[in-house]
N, C-alpha and C positions, 0 to 999 in steps of 0.2 A: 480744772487747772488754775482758774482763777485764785481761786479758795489760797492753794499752795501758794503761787505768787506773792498773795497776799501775806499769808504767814512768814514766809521767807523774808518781806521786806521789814516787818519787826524787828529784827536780830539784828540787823543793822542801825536800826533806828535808836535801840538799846544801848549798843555801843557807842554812837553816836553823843548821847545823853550822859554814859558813865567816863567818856574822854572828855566834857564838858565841867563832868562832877569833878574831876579828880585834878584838875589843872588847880594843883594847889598856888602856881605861879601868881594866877588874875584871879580874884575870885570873881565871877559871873554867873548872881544867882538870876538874872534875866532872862540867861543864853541858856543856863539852865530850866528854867521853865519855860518856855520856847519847846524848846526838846523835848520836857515829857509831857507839854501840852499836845505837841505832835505825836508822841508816842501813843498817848490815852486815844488819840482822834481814831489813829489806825487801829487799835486792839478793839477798842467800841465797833468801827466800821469792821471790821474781820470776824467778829467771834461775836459780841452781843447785840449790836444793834438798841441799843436804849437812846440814842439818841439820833432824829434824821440825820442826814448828811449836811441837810442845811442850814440846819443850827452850828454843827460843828465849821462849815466854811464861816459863817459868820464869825465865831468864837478867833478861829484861825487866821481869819485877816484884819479883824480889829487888835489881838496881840502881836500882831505882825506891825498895826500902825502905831502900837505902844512901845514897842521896844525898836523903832527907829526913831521913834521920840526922844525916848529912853538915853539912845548914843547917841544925839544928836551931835556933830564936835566942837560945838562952843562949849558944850558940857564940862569942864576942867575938874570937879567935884570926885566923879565916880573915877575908877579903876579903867586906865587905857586901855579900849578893846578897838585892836585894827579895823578902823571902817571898810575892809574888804570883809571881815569877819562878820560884820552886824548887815551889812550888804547879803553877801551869803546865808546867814538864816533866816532874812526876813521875806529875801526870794524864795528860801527853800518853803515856808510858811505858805506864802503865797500860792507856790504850785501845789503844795500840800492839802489846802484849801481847795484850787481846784480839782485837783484828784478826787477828793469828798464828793464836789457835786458828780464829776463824771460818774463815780462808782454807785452813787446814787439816784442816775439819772437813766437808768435801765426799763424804769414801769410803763413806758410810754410805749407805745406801737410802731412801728418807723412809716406807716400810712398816714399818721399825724403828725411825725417832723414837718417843718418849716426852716426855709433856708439853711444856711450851713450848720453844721452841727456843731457838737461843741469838742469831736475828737479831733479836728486838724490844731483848734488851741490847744488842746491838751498837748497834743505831741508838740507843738511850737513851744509854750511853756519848758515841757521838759528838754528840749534841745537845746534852748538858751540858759537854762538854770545848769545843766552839763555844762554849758561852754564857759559861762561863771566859773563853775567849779573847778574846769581846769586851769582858766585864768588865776585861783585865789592857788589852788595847789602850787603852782609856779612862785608866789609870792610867802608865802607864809614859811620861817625857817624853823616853830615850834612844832616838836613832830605831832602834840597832843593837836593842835590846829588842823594840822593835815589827815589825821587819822580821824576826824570830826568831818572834816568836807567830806574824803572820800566814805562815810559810813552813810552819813547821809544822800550824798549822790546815790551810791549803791540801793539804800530805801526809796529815793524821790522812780528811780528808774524803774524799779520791781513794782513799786504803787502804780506804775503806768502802763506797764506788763497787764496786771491786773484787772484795771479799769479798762483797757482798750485791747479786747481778746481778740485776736486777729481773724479768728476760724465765724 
């Protein structure tokens, strides 16, 4: 059931990435690799497995610390992107990232966990990156914007489905 989840939450992540591409408005080649940085992470973790998972969290929250660098807002230079927007995918990165480890973090025995695990974060993560979400949907008037948060919400939530099987 996993497997599906997982596959399912590509599709969104896709769109996600081509409402990003197409916003001929802003151009945001940043925001755009962000997106199919996260794309590649999920399609690798889902379908081939070439890279651990903890290479990809790595990969995933150092482009996360780049492209908040990136909009910092004394920035005047580049093209105005709503610091609710660079906020929203650097969070969305970040739970993405964790997602990685979790769905990676399967090989271990539960006779040798220690202390809390890492699913009660994971779901805190994704409840707070949801509650973002729908704080930025409220705010943003571009529909390209909105159709970006909620693709990606939709992906961040199925990635979670996935990594945190309930049965």
């Amino acid at each position: 059931m996993s497997e599906i989840l997982h596959a399912a939450a590509v599709a969104p992540a896709a769109v996600g990435a081509c409402c990003l591409a197409a916003d001929r408005a802003r151009v945001r080649p940043p925001e755009v690799m962000a997106s199919v940085l996260m794309l590649l992470a999920m399609l690798d973790a889902g379908l081939l497995g070439a890279i651990a998972p903890v290479w990809w969290t790595a990969l995933l929250l150092g482009a996360a610390v780049i492209l908040a660098f990136w909009r910092r807002p004394r920035q005047r230079r580049l093209p105005q992107v709503p610091p609710l927007m660079t906020l929203h995918t650097t969070l969305g990165m970040v739970v993405m990232a964790a997602l990685q480890l979790g769905m990676g973090g399967h090989a271990a025995g539960a006779a040798h966990a220690h202390g809390v695990g890492l699913a009660p974060v994971l779901v805190g993560a994704v409840v707070g990156h949801a509650a973002v979400s729908i704080f930025a949907l409220r705010r943003m008037p571009a529909p390209l914007d909105r159709a970006q948060i909620i693709a990606m919400t939709v992906s961040v939530v199925l990635m979670a489905a996935a990594a945190l099987p309930l049965a």
